[in-house]
C-alpha positions as CSV (number, residue, x, y, z in Angstrom):
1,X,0.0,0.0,0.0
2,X,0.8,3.5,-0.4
3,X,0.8,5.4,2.9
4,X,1.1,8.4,4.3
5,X,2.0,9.6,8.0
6,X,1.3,12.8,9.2
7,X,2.9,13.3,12.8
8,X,4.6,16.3,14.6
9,X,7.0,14.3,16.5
10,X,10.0,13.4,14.3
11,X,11.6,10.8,16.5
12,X,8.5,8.7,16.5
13,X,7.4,9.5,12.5
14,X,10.9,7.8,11.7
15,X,10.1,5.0,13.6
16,X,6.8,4.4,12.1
17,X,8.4,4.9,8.2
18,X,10.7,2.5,9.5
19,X,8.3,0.3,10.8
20,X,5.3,0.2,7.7
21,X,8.4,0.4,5.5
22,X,9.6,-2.9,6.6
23,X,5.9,-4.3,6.3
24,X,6.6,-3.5,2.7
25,X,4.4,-0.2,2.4
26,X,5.4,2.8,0.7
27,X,5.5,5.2,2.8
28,X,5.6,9.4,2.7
29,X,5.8,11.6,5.6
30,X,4.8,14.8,6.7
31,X,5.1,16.8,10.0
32,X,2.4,19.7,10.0
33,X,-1.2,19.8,9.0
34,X,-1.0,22.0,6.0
35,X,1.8,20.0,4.6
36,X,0.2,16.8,5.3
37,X,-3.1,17.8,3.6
38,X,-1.8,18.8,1.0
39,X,0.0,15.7,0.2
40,X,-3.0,14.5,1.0
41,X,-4.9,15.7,-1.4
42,X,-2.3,14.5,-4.6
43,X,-0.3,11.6,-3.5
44,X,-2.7,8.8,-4.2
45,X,-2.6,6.9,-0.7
46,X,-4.4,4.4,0.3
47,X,-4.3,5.1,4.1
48,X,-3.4,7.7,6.2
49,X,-1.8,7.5,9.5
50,X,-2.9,10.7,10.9
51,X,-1.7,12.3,14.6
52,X,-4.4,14.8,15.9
53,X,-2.0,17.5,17.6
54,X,-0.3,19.1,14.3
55,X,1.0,22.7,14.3
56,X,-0.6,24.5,11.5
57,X,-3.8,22.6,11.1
58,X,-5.2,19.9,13.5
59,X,-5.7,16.3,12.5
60,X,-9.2,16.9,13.0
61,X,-9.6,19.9,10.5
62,X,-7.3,17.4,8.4
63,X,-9.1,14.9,7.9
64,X,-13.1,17.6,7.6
65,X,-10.7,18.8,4.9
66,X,-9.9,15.4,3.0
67,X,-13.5,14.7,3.3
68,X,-14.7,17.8,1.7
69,X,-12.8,17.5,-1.3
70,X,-14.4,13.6,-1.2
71,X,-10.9,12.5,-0.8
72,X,-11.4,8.8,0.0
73,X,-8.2,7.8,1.5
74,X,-9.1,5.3,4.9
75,X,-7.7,7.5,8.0
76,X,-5.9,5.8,10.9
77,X,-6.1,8.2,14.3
78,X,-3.1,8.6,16.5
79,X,-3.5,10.4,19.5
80,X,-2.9,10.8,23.0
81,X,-6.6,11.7,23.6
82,X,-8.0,8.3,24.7
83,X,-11.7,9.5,26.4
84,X,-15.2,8.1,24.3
85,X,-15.1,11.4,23.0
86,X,-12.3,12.4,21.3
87,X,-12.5,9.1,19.7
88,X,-16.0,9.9,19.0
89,X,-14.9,13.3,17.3
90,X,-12.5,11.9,15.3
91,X,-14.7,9.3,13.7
92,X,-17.4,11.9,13.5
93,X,-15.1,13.9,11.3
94,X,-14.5,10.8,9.1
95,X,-11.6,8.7,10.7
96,X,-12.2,4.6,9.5
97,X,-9.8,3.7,12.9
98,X,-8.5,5.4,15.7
99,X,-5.4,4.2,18.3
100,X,-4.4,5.8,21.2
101,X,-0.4,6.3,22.5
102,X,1.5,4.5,23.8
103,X,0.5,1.7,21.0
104,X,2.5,-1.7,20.5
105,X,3.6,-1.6,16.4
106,X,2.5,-5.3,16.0
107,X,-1.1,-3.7,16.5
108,X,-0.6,-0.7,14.4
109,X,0.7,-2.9,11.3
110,X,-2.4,-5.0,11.9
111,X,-4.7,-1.8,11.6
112,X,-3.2,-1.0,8.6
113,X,-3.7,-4.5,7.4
114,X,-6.8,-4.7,8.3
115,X,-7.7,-1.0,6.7
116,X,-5.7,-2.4,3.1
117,X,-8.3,-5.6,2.8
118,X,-11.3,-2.6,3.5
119,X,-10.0,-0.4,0.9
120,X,-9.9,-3.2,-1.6
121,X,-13.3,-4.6,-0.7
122,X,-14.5,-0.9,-1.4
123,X,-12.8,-0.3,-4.7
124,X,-15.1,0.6,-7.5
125,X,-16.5,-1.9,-10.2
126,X,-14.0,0.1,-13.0
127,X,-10.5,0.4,-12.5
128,X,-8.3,2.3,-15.0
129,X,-5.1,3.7,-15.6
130,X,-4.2,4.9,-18.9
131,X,-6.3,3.1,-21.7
132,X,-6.3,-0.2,-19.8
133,X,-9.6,-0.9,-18.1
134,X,-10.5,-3.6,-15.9
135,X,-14.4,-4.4,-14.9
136,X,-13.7,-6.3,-12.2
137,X,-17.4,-7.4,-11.6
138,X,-17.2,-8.5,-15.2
139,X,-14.0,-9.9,-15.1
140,X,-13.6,-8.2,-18.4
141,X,-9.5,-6.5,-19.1
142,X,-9.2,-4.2,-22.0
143,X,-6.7,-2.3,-23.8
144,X,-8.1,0.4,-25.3
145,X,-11.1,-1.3,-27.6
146,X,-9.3,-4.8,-27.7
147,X,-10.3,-6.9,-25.0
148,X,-7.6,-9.2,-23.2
149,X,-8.0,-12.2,-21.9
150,X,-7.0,-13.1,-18.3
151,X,-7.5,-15.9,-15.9
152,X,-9.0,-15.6,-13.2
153,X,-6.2,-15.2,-10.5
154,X,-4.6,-12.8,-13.1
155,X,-7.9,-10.7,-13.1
156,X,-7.4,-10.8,-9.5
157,X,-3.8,-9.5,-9.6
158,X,-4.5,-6.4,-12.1
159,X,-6.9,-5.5,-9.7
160,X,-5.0,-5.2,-6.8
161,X,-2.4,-3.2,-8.8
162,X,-5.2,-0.9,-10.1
163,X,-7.1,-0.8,-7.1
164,X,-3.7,1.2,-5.7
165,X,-4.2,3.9,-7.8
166,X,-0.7,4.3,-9.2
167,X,0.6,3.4,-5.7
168,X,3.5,0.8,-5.3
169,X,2.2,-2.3,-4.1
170,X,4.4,-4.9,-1.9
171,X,4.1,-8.6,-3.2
172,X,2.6,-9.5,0.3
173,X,0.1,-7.0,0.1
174,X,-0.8,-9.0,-3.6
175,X,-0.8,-12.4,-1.9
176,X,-3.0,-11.3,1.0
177,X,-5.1,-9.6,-1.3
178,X,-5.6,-12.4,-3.9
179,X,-4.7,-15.7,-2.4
180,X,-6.5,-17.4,0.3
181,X,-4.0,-19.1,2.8
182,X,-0.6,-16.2,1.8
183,X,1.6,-17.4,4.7
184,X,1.9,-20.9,3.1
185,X,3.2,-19.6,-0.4
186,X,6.3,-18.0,-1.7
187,X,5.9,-15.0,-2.4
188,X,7.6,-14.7,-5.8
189,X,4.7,-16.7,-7.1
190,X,3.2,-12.8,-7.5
191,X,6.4,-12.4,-9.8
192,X,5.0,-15.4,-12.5
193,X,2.1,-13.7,-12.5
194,X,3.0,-10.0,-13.0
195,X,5.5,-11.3,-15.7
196,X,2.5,-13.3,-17.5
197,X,0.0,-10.0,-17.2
198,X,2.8,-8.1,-18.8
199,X,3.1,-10.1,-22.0
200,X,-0.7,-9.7,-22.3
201,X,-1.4,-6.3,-21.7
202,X,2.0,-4.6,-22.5
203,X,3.8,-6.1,-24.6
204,X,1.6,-6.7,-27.5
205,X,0.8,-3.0,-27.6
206,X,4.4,-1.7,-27.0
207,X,3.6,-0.6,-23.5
208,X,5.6,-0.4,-19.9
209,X,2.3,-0.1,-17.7
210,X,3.5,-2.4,-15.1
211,X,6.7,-1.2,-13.4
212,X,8.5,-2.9,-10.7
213,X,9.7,-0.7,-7.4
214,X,13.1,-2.6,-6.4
215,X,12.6,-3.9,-3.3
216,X,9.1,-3.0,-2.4
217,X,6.9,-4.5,-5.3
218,X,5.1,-3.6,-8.3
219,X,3.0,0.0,-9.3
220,X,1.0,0.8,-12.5
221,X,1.8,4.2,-14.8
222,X,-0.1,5.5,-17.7
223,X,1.9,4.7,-20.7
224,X,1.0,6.1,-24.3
225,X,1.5,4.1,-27.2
């Protein structure tokens, strides 16, 4: 997943970039409101980790903000405030999870988990990037008017790396996304199939949609003929 962390406190923001990073996120940072929102707004993310006292503009306004501009990013709350009622606030004003300091990371990489399988259970029924489109209800790929024909699992692969909206997406994120017992498979399996979707929607049209991010895992980027 593509992930952003917004959080004032730069000793603990490295250690949660550490942290997602070597759960094989991708992961930006920013350490004031306005910055973060604005990031926010452009980069793409899947999730955001989001701390509620920010200089410049609170997480609270934040996130009101992200909503307003129907940004659909799922928000994770960090925050010292653990009464009913800030956590009550901040899911009135469009959090999807909240967590309160001190936290273990074990739990905070599970929340995130957790929010990744959400987001992908919520993506639309059309996924695009470029002139390749996937119906996922369907199960229909095309390439520009010339439909392509997948298997099923390789439906289910495309989807994952569309679903992530040009965001980089870590081989484990594809094989808890797409497989149904991940933690008995190796994980370069996800390699055969990325190479086999690339000589059926790439390279017959002369394309490079699929890139690989060394070390992390795979994104998608519109490519013109």
């Amino acid at each position: 997943m593509k992930i952003l962390v917004i959080e004032d406190e730069h000793a603990l923001a490295d250690t949660l970039r550490r942290a997602i990073s070597s759960d094989g996120h991708w992961v930006d940072v920013a350490h004031d409101g306005h910055t973060g929102l604005d990031l926010a707004l452009t980069g793409g993310y899947e999730v955001i980790v989001l701390d509620l006292m920010l200089p410049g503009l609170g997480g609270l306004d934040v996130c009101r903000r992200l909503r307003i501009h129907d940004q659909h990013a799922l928000v994770l709350i960090l925050t010292a405030k653990d009464s009913e009622y800030d956590e009550a606030d901040g899911l009135d004003a469009g959090a999807d999870d909240y967590l309160t300091k001190p936290f273990s990371l074990l739990v905070l990489l599970a929340r995130l988990r957790a929010l990744g399988r959400r987001a992908g259970r919520e993506r639309p029924s059309t996924l695009q990037v470029g002139d390749l489109t996937l119906d996922v209800v369907a199960r229909l790929c095309k390439r520009g008017e010339q439909t392509v024909e997948l298997t099923a699992r390789e439906v289910e692969v495309l989807g994952c790396l569309l679903a992530a909206d040009g965001g980089t997406v870590s081989k484990q994120d594809i094989l808890d996304e797409v497989w149904d017992s991940p933690a008995d498979l190796d994980p370069n399996i996800v390699e055969v199939y990325v190479s086999s979707l690339r000589k059926k929607v790439d390279a017959p049209f002369g394309r490079h949609t699929i890139r690989t991010v060394r070390g992390i895992g795979y994104r998608l980027a519109p490519d013109a003929p």
